[in-house]
PyMOL Python script that loads the backbone (N, CA, C, O; Angstrom):
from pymol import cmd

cmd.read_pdbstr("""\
ATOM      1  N   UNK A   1       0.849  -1.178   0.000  1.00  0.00           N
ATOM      2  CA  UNK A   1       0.000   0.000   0.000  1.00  0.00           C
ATOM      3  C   UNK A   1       0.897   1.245   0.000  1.00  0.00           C
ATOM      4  O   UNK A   1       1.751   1.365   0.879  1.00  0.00           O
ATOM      5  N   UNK A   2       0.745   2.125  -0.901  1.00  0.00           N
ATOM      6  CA  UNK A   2       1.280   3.429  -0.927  1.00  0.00           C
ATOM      7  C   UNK A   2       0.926   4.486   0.030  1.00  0.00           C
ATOM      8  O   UNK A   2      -0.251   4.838   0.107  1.00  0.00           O
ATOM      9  N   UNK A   3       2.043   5.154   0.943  1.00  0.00           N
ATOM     10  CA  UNK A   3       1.228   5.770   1.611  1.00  0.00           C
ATOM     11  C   UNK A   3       1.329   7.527   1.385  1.00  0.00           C
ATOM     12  O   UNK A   3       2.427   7.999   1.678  1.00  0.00           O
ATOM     13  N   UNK A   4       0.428   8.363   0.964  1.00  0.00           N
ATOM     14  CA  UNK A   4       0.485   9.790   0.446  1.00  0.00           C
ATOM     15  C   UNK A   4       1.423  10.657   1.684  1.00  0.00           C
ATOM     16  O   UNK A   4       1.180  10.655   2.891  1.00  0.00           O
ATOM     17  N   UNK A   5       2.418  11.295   1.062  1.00  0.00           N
ATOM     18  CA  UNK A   5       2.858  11.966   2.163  1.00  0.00           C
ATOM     19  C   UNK A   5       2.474  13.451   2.202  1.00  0.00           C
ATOM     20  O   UNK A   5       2.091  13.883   1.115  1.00  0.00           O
ATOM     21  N   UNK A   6       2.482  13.821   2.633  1.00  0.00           N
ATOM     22  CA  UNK A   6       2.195  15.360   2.953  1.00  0.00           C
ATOM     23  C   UNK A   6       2.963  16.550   2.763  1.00  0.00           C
ATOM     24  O   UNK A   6       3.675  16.633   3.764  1.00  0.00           O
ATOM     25  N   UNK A   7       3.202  17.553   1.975  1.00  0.00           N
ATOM     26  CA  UNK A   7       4.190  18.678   1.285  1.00  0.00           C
ATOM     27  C   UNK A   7       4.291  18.981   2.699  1.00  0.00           C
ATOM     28  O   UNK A   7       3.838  18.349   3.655  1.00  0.00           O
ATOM     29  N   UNK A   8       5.042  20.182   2.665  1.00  0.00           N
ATOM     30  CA  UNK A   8       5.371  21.615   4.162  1.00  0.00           C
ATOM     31  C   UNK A   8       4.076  22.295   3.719  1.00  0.00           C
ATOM     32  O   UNK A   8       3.251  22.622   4.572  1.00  0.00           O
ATOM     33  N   UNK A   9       3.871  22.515   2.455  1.00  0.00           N
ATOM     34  CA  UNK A   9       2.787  23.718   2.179  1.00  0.00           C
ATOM     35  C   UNK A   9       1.569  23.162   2.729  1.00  0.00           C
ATOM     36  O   UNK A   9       0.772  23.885   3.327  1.00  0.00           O
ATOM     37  N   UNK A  10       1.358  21.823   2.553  1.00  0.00           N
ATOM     38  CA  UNK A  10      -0.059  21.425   3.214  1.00  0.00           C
ATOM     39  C   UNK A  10       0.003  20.937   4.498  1.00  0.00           C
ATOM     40  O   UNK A  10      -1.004  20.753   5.181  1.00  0.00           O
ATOM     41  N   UNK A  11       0.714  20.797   4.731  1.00  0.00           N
ATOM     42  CA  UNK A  11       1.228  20.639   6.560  1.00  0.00           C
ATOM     43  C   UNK A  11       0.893  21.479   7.178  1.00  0.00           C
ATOM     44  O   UNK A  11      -0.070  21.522   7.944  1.00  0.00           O
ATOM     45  N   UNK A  12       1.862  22.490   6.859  1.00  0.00           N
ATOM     46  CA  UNK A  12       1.654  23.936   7.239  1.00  0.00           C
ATOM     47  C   UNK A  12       0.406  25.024   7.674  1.00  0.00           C
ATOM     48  O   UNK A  12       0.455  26.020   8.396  1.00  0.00           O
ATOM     49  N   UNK A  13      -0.837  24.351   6.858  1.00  0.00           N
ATOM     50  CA  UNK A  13      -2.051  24.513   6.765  1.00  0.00           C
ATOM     51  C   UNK A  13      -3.106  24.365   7.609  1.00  0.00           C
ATOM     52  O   UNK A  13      -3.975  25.032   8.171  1.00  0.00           O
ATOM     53  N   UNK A  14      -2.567  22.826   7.451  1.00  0.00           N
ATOM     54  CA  UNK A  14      -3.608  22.239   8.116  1.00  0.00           C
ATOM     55  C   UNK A  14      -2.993  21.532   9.580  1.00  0.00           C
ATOM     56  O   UNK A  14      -3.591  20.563  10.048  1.00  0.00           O
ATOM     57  N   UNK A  15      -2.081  21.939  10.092  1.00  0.00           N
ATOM     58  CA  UNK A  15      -1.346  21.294  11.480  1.00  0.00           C
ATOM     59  C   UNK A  15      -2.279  22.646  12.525  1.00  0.00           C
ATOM     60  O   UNK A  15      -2.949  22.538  13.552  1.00  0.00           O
ATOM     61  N   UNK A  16      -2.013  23.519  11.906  1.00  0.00           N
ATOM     62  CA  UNK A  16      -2.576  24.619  13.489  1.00  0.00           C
ATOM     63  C   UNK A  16      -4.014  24.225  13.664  1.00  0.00           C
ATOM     64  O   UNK A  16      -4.428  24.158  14.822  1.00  0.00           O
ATOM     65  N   UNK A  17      -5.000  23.900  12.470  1.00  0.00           N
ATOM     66  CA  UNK A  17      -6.220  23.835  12.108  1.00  0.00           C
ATOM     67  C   UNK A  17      -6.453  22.222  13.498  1.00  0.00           C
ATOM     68  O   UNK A  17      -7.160  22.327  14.501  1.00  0.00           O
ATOM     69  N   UNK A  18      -5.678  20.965  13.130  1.00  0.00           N
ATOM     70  CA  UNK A  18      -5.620  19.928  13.409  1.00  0.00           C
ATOM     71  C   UNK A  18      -5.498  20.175  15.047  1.00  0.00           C
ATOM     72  O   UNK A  18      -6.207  19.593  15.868  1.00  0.00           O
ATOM     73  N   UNK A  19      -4.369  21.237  15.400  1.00  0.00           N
ATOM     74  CA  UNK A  19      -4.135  21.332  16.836  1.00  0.00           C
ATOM     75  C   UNK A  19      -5.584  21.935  17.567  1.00  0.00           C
ATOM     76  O   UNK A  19      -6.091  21.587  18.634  1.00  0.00           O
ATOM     77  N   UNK A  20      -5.898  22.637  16.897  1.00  0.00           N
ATOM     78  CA  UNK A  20      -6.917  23.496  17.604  1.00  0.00           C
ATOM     79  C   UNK A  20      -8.224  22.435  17.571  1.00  0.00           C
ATOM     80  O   UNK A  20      -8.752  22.620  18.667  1.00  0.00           O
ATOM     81  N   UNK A  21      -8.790  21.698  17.055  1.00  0.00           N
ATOM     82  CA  UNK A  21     -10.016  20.343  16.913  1.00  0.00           C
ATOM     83  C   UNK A  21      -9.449  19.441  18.294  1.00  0.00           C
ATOM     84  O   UNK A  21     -10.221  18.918  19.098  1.00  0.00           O
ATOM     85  N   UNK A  22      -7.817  19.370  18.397  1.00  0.00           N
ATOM     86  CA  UNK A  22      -7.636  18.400  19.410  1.00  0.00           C
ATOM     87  C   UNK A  22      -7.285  19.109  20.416  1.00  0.00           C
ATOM     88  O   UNK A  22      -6.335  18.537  20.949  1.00  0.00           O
ATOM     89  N   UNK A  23      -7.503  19.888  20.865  1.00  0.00           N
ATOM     90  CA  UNK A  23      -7.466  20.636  22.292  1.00  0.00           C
ATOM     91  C   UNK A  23      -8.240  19.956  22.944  1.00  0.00           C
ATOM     92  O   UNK A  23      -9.275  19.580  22.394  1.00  0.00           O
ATOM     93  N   UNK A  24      -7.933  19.542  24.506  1.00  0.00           N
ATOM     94  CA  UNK A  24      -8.729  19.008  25.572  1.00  0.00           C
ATOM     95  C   UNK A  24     -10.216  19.738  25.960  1.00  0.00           C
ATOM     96  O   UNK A  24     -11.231  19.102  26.242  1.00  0.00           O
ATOM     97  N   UNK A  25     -10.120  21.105  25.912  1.00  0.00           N
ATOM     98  CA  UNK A  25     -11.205  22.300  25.699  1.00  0.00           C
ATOM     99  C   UNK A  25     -12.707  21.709  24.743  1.00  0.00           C
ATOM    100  O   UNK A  25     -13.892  21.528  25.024  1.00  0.00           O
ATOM    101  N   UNK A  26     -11.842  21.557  23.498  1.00  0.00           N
ATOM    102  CA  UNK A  26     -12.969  21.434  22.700  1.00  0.00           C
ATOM    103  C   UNK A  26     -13.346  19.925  22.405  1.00  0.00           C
ATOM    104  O   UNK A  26     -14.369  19.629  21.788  1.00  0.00           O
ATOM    105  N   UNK A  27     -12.440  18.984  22.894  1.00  0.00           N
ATOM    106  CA  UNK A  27     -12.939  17.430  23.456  1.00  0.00           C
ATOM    107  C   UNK A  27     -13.944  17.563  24.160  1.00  0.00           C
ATOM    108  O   UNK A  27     -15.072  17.265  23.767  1.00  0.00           O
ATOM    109  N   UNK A  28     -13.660  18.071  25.402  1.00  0.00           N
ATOM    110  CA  UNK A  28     -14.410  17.960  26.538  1.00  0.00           C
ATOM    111  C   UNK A  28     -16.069  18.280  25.759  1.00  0.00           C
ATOM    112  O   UNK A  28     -16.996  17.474  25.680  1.00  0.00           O
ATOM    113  N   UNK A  29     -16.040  19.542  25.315  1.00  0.00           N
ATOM    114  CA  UNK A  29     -17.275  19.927  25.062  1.00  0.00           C
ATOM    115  C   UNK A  29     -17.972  18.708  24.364  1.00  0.00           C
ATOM    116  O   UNK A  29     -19.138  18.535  24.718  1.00  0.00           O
ATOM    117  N   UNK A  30     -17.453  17.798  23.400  1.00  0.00           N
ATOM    118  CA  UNK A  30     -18.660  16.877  22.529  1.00  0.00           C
ATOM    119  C   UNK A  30     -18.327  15.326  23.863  1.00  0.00           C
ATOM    120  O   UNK A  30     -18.229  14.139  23.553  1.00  0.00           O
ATOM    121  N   UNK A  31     -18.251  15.790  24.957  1.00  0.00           N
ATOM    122  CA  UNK A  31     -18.507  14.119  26.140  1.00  0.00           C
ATOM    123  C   UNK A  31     -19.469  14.607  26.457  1.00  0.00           C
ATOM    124  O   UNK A  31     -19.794  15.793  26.402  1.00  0.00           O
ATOM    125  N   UNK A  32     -20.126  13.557  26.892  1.00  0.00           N
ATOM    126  CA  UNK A  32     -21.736  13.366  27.673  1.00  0.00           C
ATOM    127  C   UNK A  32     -22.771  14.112  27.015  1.00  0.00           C
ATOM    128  O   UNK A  32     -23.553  14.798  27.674  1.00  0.00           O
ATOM    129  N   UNK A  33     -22.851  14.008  25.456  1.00  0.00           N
ATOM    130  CA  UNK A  33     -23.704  14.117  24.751  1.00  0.00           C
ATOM    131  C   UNK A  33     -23.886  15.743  24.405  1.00  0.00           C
ATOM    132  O   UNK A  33     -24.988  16.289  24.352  1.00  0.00           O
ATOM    133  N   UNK A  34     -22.677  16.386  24.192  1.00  0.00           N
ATOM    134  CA  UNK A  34     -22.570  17.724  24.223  1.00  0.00           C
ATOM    135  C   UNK A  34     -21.788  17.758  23.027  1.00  0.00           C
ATOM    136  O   UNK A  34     -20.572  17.886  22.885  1.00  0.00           O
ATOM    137  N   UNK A  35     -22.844  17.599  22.069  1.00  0.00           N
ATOM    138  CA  UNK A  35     -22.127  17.093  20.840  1.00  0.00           C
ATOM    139  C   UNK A  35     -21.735  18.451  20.075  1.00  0.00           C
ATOM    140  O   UNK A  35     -22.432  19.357  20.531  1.00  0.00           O
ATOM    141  N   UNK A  36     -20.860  18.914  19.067  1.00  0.00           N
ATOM    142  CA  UNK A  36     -20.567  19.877  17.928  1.00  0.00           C
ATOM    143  C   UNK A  36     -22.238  20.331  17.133  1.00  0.00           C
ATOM    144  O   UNK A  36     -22.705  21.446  16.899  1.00  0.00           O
ATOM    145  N   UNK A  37     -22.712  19.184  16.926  1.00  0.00           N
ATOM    146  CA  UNK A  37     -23.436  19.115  15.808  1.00  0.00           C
ATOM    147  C   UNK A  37     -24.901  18.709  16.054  1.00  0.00           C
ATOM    148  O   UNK A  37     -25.370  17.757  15.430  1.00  0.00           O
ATOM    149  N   UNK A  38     -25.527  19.296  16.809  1.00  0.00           N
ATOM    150  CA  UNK A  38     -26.809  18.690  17.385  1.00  0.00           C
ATOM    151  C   UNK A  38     -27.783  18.844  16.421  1.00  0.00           C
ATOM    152  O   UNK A  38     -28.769  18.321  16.939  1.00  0.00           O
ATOM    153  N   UNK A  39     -28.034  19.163  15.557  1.00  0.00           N
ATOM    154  CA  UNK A  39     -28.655  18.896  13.984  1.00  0.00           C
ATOM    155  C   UNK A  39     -28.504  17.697  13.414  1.00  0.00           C
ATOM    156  O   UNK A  39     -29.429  16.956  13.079  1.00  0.00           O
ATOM    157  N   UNK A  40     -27.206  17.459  13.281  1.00  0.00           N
ATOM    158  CA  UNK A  40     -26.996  16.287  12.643  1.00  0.00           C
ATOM    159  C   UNK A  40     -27.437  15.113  13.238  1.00  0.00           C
ATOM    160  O   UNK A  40     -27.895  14.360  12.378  1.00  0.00           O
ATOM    161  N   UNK A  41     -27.500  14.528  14.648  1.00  0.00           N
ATOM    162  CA  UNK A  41     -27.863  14.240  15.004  1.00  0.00           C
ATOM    163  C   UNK A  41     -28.952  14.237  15.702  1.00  0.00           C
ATOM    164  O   UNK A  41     -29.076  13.539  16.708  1.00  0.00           O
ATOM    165  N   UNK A  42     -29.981  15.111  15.196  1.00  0.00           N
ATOM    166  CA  UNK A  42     -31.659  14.775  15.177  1.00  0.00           C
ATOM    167  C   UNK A  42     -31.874  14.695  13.471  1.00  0.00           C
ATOM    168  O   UNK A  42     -32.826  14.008  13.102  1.00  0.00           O
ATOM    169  N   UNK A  43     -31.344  15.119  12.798  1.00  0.00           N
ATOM    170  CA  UNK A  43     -31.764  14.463  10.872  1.00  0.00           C
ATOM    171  C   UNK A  43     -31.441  13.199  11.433  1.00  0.00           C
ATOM    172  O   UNK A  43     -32.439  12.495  11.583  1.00  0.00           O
ATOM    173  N   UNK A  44     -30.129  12.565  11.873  1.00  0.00           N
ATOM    174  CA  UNK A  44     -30.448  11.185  11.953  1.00  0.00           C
ATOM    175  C   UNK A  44     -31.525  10.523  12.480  1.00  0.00           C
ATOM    176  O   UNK A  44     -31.917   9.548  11.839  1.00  0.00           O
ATOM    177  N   UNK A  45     -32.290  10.907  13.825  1.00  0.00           N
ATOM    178  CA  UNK A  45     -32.945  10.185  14.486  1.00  0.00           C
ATOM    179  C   UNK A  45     -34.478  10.356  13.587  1.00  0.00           C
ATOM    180  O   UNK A  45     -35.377   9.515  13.589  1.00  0.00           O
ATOM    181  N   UNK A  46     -34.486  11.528  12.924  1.00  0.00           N
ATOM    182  CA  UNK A  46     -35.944  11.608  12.311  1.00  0.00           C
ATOM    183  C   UNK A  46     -35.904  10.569  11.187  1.00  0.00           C
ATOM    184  O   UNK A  46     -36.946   9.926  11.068  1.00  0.00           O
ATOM    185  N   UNK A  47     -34.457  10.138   9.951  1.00  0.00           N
ATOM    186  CA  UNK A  47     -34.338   9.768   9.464  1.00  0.00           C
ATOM    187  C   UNK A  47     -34.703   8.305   9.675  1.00  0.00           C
ATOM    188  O   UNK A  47     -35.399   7.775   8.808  1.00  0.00           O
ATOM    189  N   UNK A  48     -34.337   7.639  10.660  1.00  0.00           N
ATOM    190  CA  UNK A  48     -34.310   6.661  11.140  1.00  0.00           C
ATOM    191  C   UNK A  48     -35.954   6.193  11.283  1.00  0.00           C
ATOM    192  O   UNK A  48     -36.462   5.072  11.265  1.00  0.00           O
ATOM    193  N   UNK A  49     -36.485   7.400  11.414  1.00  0.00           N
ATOM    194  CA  UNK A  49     -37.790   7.044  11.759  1.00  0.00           C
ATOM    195  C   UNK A  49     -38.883   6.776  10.339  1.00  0.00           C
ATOM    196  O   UNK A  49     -39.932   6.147  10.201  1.00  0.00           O
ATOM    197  N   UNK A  50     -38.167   7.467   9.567  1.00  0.00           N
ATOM    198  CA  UNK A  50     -38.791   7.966   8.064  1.00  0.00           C
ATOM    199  C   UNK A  50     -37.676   7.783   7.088  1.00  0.00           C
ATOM    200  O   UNK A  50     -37.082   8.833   6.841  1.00  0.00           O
ATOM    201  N   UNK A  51     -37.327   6.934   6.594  1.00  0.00           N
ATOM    202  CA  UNK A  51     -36.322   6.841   5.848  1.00  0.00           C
ATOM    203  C   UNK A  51     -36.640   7.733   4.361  1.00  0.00           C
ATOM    204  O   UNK A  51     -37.743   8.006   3.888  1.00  0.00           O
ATOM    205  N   UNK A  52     -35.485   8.021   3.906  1.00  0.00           N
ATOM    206  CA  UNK A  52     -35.425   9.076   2.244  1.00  0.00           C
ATOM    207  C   UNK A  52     -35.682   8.451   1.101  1.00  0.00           C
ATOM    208  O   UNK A  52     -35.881   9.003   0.019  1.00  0.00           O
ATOM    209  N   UNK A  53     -35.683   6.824   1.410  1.00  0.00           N
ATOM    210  CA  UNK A  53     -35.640   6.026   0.373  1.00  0.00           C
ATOM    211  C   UNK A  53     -37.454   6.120   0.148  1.00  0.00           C
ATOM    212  O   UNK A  53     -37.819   6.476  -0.972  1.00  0.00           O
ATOM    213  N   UNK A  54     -38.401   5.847   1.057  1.00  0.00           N
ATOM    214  CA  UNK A  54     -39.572   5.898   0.764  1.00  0.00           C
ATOM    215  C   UNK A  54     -40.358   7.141   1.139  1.00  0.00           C
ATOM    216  O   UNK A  54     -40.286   7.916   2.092  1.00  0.00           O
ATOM    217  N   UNK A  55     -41.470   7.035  -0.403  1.00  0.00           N
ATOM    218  CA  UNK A  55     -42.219   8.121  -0.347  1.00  0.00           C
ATOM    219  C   UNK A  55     -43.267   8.284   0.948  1.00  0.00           C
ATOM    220  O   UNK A  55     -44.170   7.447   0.959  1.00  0.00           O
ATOM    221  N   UNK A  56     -43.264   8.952   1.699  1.00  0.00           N
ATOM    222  CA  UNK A  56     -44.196   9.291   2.937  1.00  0.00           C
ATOM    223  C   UNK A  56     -45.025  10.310   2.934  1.00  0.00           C
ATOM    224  O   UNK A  56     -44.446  11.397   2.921  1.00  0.00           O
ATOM    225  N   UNK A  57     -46.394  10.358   2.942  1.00  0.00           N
ATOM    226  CA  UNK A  57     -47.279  11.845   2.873  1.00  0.00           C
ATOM    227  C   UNK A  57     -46.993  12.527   3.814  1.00  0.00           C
ATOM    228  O   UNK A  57     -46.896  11.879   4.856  1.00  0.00           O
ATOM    229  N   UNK A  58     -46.724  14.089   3.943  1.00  0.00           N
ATOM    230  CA  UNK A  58     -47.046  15.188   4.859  1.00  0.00           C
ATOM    231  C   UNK A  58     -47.114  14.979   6.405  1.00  0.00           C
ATOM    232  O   UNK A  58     -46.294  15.263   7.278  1.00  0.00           O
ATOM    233  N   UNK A  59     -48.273  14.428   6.467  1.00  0.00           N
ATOM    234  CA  UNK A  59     -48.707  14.006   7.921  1.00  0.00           C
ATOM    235  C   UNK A  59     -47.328  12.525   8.689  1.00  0.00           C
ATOM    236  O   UNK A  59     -46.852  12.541   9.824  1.00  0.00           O
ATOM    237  N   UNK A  60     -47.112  11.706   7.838  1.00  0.00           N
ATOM    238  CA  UNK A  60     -46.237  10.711   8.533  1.00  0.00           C
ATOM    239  C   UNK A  60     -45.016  11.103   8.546  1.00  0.00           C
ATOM    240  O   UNK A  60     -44.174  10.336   9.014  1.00  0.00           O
ATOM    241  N   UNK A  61     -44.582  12.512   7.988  1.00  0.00           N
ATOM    242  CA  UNK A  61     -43.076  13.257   7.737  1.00  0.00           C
ATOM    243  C   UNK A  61     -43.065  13.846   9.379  1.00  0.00           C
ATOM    244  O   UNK A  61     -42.239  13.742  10.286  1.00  0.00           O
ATOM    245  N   UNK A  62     -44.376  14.497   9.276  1.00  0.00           N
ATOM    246  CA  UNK A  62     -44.417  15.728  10.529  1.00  0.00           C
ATOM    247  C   UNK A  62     -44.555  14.321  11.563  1.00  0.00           C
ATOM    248  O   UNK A  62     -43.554  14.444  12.270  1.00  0.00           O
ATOM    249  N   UNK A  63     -45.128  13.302  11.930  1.00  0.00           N
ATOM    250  CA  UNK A  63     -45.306  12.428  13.105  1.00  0.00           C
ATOM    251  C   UNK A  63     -43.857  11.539  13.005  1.00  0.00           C
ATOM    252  O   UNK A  63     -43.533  11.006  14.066  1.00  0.00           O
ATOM    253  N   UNK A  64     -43.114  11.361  12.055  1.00  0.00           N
ATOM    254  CA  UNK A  64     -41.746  11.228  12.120  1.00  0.00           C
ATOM    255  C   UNK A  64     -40.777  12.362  13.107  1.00  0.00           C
ATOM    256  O   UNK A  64     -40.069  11.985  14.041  1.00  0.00           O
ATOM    257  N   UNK A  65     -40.859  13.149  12.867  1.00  0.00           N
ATOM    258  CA  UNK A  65     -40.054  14.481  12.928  1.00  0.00           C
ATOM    259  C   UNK A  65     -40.991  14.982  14.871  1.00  0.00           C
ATOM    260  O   UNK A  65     -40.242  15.707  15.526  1.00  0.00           O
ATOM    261  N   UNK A  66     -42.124  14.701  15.484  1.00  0.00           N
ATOM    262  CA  UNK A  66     -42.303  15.109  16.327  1.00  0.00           C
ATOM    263  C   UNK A  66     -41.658  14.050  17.379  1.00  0.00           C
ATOM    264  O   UNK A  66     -41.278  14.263  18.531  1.00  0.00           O
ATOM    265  N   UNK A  67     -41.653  12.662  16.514  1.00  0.00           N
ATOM    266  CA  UNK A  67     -41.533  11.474  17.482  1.00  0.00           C
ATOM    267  C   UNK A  67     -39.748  11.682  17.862  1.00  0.00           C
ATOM    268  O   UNK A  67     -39.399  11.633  19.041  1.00  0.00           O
ATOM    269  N   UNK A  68     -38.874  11.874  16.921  1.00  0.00           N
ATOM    270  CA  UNK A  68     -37.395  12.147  16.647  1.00  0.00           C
ATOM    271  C   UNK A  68     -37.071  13.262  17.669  1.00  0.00           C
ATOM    272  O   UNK A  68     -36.203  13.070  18.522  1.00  0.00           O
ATOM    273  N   UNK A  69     -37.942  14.742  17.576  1.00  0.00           N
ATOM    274  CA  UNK A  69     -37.398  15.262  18.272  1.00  0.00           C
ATOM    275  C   UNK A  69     -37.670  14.603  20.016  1.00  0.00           C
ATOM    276  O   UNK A  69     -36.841  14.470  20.916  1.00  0.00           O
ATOM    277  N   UNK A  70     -38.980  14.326  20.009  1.00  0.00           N
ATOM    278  CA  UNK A  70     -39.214  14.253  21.716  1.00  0.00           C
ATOM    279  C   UNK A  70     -38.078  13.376  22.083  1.00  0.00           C
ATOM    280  O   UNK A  70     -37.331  13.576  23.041  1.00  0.00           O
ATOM    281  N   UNK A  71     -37.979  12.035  20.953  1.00  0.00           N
ATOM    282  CA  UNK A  71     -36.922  10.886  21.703  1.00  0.00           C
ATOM    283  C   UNK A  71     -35.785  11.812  21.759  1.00  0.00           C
ATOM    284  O   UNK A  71     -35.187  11.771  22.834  1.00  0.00           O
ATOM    285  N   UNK A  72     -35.412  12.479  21.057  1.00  0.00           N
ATOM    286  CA  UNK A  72     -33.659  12.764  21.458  1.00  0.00           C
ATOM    287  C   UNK A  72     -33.978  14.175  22.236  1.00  0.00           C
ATOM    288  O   UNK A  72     -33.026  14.911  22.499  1.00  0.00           O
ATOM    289  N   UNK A  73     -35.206  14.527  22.578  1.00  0.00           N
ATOM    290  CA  UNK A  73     -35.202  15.601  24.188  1.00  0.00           C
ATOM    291  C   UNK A  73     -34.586  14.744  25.028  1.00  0.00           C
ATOM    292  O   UNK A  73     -33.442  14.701  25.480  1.00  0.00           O
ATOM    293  N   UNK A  74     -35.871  13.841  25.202  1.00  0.00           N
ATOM    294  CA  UNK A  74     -35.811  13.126  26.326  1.00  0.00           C
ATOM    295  C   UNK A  74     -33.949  12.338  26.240  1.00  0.00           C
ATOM    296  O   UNK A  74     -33.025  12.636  26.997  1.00  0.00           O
ATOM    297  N   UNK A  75     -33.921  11.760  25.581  1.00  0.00           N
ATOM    298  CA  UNK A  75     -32.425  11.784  25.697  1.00  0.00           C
ATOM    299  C   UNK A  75     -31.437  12.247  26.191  1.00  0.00           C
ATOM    300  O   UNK A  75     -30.557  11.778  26.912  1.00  0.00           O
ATOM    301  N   UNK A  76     -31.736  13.772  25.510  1.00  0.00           N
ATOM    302  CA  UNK A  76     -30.688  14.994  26.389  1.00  0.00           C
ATOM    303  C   UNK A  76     -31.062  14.899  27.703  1.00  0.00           C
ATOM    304  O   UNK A  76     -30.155  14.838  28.533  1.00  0.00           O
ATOM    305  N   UNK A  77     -32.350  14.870  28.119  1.00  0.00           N
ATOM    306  CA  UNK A  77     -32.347  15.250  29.599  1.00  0.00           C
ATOM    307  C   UNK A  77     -31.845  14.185  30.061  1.00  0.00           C
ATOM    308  O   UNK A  77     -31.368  14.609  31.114  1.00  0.00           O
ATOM    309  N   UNK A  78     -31.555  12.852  30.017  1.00  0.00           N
ATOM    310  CA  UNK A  78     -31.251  11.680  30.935  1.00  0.00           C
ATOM    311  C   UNK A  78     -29.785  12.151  30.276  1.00  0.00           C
ATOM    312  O   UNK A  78     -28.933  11.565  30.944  1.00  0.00           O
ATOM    313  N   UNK A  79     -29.323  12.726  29.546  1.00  0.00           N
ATOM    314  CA  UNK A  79     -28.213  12.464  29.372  1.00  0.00           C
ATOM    315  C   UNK A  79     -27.458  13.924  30.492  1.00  0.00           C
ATOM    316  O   UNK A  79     -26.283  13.887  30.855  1.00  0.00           O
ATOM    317  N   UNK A  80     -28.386  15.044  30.858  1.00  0.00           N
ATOM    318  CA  UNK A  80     -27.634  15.889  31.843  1.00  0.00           C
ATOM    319  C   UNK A  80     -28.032  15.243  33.060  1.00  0.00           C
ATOM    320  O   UNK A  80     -27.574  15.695  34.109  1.00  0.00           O
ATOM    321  N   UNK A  81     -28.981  14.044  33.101  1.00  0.00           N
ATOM    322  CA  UNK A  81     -29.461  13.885  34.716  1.00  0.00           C
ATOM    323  C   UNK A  81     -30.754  13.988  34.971  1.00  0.00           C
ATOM    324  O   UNK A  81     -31.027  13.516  36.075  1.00  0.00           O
ATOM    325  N   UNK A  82     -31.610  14.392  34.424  1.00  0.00           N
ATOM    326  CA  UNK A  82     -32.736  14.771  34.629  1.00  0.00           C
ATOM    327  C   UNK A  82     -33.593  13.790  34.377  1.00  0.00           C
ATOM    328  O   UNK A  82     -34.257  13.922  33.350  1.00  0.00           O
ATOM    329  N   UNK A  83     -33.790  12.709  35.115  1.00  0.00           N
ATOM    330  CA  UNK A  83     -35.522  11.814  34.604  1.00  0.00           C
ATOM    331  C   UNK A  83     -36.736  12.307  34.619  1.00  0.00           C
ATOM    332  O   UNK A  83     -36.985  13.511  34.557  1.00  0.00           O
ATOM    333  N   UNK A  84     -37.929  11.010  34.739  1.00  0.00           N
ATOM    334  CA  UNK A  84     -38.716  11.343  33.895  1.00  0.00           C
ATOM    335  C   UNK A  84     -39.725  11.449  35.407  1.00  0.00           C
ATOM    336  O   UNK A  84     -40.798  10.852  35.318  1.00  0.00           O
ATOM    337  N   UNK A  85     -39.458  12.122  36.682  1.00  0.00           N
ATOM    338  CA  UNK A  85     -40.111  12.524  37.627  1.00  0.00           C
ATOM    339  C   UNK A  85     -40.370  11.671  38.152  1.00  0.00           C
ATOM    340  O   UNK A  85     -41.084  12.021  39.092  1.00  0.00           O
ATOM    341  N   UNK A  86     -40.163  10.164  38.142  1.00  0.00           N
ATOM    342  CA  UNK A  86     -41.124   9.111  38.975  1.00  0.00           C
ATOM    343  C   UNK A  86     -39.873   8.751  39.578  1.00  0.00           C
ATOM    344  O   UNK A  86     -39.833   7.874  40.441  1.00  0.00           O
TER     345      UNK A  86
END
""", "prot")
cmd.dss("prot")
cmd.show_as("cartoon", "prot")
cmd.util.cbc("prot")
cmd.orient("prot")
């Protein structure tokens, strides 16, 4: 297997870029569900519910998309601590 090596010019570039993603700072922030991207991960969960491959009317898009968000509320909250009062 060949392995691509990397110029100075693109090193150069992309090493400060690379340092700054791996800072302990901005680790910390995406543990315990304190993710970068909290979009992306509710398109997944609605997706999951309603897949892109099949056609779905209006009404089973929106009961996809209400069911996706509540599950990944409720998620977040067990995920800071917070149950479900009982």
């Amino acid at each position: 297997m060949m392995k691509a090596k990397l110029t100075v010019d693109v090193l150069s570039k992309i090493l400060p870029m690379y340092r700054r993603l791996a800072t302990n700072e901005l680790l910390a922030r995406c543990m315990f569900g304190k993710i970068q991207n909290t979009n992306e991960s509710l398109h997944s969960a609605i997706w999951k519910n309603c897949t892109k491959e099949t056609f779905v009317s209006k009404n089973i898009l929106k009961m996809a998309v209400i069911t996706a968000i509540s599950d990944f509320s409720f998620g977040r909250l067990n995920t800071l601590g917070y149950g479900t009062g009982r």
